[in-house]
N, C-alpha and C positions, 0 to 999 in steps of 0.2 A: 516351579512354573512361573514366566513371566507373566505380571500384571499389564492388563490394557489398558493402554490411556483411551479414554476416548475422544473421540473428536468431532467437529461441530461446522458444517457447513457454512462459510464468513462469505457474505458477499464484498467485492470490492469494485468500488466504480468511483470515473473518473469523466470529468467534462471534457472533450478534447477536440473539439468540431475537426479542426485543420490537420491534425496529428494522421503518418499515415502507420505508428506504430506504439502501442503502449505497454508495460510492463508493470509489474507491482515488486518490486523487492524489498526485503526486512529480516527482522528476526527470525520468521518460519521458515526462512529460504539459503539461510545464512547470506542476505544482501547480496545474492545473484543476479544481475543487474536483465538479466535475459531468461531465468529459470520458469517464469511465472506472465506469460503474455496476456493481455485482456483484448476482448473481442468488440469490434465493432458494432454499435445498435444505432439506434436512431437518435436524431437530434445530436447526434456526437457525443455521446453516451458511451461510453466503452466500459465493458464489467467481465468479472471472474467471480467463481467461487472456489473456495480455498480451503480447505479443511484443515482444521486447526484447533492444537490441542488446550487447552483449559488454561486460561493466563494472560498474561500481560505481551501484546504484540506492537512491535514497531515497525513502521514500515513508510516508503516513501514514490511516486509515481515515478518511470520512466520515459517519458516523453517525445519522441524523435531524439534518444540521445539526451538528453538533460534530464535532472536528479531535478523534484519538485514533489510541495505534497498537494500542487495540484498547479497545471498551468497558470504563473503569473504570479506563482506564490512561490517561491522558491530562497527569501533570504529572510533576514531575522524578525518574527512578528510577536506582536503580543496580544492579548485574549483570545485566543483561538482556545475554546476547551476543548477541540478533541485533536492537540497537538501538544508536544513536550521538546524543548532543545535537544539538542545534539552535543557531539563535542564538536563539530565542526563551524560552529556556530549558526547554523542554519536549524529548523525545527524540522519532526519528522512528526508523522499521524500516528493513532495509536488505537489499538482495540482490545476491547478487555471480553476474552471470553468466559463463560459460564459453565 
């Protein structure tokens, strides 16, 4: 009998006032750049939830079309703790589930 992983409800949100479309792709999607849309809320708030199994997630916003982990942030930064490089040279976000 297979074992169940279990999995854990991840919220994801993004500041995006002007944006008329946004996406979350990563590790749990296999970077499907359109798999995983986030919804519209207030103040330009855009969020999803995302179940998600126990580990180490990377993941990065889609924007109107641009890769970003978050409007305006999109090329090489440093102390950002809840972000790690890429091989692209750009950094991605990350979430450590439980």
């Amino acid at each position: 009998m297979k074992a169940s992983t279990k999995t854990t409800s991840t919220p994801f949100t993004c500041h995006a006032p002007d944006a008329s479309q946004v996406f979350v792709s990563g590790t749990f999607n296999d970077w499907s750049p359109d798999a995983t849309p986030l919804k519209p809320g207030s103040r330009g708030k855009w969020s999803v939830k995302v179940a998600l199994a126990p580990g180490h997630h990377e993941y990065k916003f889609i924007v109107d079309g641009v890769w970003c982990c978050e409007p305006g942030c999109d090329g090489p930064h440093t102390g950002c703790m809840g972000c790690v490089p890429n091989a692209f040279g750009t950094m991605n976000r990350f979430v450590e589930v439980k």
